[in-house]
Structure formats: C-alpha cells, structure tokens
C-alpha positions in Angstrom: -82.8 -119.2 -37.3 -81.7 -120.1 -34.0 -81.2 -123.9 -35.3 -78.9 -122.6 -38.2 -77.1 -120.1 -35.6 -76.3 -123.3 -33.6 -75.4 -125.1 -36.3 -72.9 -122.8 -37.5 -71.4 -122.8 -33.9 -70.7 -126.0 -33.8 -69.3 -126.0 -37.1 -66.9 -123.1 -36.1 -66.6 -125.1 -32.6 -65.6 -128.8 -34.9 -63.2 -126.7 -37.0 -61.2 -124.9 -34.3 -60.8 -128.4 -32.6 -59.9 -130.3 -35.8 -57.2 -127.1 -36.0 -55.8 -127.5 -32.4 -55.8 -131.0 -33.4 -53.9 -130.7 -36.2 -51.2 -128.2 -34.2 -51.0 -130.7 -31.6 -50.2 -133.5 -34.1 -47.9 -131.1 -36.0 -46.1 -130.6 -32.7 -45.5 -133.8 -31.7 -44.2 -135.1 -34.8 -41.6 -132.5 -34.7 -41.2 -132.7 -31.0 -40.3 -136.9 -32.1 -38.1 -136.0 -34.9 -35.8 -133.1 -33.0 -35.6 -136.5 -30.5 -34.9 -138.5 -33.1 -32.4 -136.7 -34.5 -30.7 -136.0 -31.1 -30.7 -139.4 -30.6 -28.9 -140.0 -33.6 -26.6 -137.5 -33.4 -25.4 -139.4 -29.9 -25.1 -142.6 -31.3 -23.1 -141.4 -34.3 -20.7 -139.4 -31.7 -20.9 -142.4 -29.4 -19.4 -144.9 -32.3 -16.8 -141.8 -33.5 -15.4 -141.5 -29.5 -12.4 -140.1 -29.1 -9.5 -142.1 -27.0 -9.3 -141.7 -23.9 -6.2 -140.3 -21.7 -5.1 -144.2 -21.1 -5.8 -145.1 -24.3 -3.8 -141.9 -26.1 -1.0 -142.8 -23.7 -0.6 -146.2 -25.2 0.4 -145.0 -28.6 4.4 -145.5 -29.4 4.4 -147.5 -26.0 5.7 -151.2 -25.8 2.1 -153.2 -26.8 1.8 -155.1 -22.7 3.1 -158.7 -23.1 0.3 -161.5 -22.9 0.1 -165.1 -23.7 -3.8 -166.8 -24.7 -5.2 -169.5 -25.5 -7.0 -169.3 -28.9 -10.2 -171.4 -29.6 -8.4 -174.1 -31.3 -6.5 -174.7 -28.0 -3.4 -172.7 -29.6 -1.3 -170.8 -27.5 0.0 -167.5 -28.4 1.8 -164.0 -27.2 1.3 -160.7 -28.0 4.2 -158.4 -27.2 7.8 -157.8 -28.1 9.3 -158.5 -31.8 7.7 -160.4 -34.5 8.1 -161.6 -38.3 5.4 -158.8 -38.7 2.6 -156.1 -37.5 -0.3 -157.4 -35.6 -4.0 -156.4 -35.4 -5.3 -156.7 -32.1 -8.7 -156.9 -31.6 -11.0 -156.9 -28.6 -14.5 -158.0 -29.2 -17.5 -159.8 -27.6 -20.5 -161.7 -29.4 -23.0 -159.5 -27.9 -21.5 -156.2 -29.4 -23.1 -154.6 -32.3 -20.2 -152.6 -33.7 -18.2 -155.4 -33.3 -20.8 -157.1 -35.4 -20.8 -154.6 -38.0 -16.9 -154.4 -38.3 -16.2 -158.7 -38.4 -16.7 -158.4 -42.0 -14.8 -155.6 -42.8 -12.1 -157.6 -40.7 -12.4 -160.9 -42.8 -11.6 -159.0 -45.8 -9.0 -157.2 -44.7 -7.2 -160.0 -43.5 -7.9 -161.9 -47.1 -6.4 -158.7 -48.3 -3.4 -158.4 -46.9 -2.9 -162.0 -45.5 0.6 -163.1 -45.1 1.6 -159.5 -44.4 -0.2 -159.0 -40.7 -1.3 -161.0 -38.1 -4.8 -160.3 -37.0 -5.7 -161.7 -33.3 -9.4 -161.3 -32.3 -9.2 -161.2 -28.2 -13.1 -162.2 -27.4 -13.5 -160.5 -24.0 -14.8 -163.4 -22.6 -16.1 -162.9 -18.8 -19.2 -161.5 -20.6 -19.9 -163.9 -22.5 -21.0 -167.2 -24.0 -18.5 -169.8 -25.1 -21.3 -170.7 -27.6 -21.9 -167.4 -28.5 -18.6 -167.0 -29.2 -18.0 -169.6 -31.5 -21.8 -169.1 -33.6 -20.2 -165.4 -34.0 -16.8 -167.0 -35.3 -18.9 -169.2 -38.0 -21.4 -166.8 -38.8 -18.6 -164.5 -39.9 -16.5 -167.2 -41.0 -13.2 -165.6 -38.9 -9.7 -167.3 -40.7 -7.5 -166.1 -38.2 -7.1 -166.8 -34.5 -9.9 -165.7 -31.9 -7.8 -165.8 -28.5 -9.9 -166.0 -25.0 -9.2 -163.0 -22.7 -11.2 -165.3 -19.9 -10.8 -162.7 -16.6 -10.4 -159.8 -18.7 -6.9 -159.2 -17.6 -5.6 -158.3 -20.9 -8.0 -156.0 -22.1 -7.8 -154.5 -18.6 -3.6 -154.3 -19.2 -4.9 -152.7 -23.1 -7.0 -149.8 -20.9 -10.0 -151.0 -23.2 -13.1 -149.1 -21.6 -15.6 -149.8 -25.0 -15.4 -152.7 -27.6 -14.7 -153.0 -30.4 -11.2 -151.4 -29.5 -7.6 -152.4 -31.7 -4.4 -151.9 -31.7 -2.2 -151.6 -34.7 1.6 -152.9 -33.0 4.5 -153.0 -35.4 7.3 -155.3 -36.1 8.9 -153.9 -32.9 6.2 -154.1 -30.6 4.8 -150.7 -30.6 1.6 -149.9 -30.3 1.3 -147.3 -33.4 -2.7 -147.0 -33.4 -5.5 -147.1 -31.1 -8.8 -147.5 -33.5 -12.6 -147.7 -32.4 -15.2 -147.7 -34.8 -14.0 -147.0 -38.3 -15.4 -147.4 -41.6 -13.8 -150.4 -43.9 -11.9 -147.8 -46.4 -10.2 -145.7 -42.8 -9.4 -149.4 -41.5 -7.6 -150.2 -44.6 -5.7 -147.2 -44.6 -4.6 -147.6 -41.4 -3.4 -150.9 -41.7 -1.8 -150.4 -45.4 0.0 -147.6 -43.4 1.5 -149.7 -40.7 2.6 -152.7 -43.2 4.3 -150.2 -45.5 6.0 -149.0 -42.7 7.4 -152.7 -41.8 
C-alpha cells in the first residue's frame, strides 16, 4: 500500500512539475514574441522617421551649392538652375536601407531617364573606396555616384541618417526631403516633381 501511495506521489509530484514546466515555457515564448514584436515595431518606426527641424526647414529653400567629383573622375555641381530636377542621394555601402532602395533607384532612373538627374553622394569618410565601387556593380548604378570625401556636403544637406534625398527642381529648390520609402511612394514623388518642371 504504502509503495502504491508513493507511487502516486511522485506521479502527482512529475505532473505538477511537467505543468510548471510547461507555464514556464508558455511564458517565455510569449515573453520573446511581445519582444519581438517590440522590436519590430522600432525598426519599422525607425525606417518611417519623421524629418527633423533642420531637415523640415530645408524644404522650398535654395538646395546649398556644391561641386564633386564623381567616380569616373567627373566633376559636377549641385545647386542653382538646371535643364531639369535632380535626385540627390546620400548613401554609404555599409547601409542596409540604402541597400534595399539601390534597386528601386536603378529603375526609377530607367524610368524616367532623360527627364531627371539622379546623383548618388556616397558619404564617403565612412567608408571603403572598394566598397564603394562592389556596391556601384552589384546594383549596376547608370548614373553618377559623386564622393562627399569629409562629409561637408551632407553636413551642409543637415543629413543625420542615410539613405536621405532630396527632390530639387528646375530652380534649385529643395521640394522634398525623403527617407525610407517604398518603390510605388518614390515614384510618386518623383512623377510629381517632373510634372511640375
């Protein structure tokens, strides 16, 4: 009797443990998914930022006035009038959203060429001139990648986060500060400022 008393004890004593057991795994695994989902939920907000003050203060302001070299060994200006709008785009090699927008940039610029220019400004004191260029092939870039080599230009742009661009018109003007966007947004955008040219 007392063997089969003890036996059910420890079968009552095995299934309350296997129960905790199976709270505690229940917990965690929630526990990891609220996280997860946090986590998430920053990165999303982090790509959708809002400008900042600087940045906001730039639009309908004179785009500042620079002249870079482009990879080629071209030399060429942003700022003041021009045949028509530009894309400018600050990027680096080591940036995933810039990684996950180059594409979206090639084919906008097949889209629309002849009717923009698109300048891609690598900011370059953080990083690799070979970098730089296996990012240019991988993604195939047609138009000019220009080297912002101290960072004074993108410093003159306000740029805090990249990939940052600037839609500037005809006349100059910066019309459109963009971060992250999807391709069909990007495209609207930009069909908006070359209808407008």
């Amino acid at each position: 009797m007392a063997g089969r008393s003890l036996d059910g004890e420890l079968l009552a004593h095995a299934s309350w443990e296997a129960e905790c057991l199976k709270k505690k795994v229940i917990s965690i695994a929630i526990l990891v998914i609220v996280i997860g989902l946090i986590g998430y939920r920053v990165v999303q907000h982090m790509n959708q930022k809002t400008l900042t003050a600087e940045e906001a203060a730039k639009v309908n302001e004179l785009a500042p006035a620079f002249t870079l070299q482009s990879l080629d060994g071209q030399s060429l200006a942003v700022g003041g009038e021009r045949d028509k709008p530009l894309f400018l785009n600050f990027w680096a090699s080591w940036c995933g959203p810039c990684e996950e927008e180059a594409p979206d940039l090639v084919n906008l610029y097949k889209k629309y060429q002849g009717k923009f220019d698109l300048y891609a400004v690598n900011v370059t004191p953080g990083d690799k001139m070979d970098n730089i260029k296996k990012f240019v092939d991988t993604y195939q870039y047609p138009f000019p990648v220009l080297l912002d080599k101290e960072g004074k230009n993108a410093d003159a742009y306000s740029v805090i986060a990249i990939p940052t661009s600037f839609l500037i018109d005809r006349h100059g003007v910066i019309r459109e500060v963009i971060h992250v966007l999807s391709a069909k947004e990007l495209d609207k955008k930009l069909a908006k400022l070359i209808a407008e040219s």
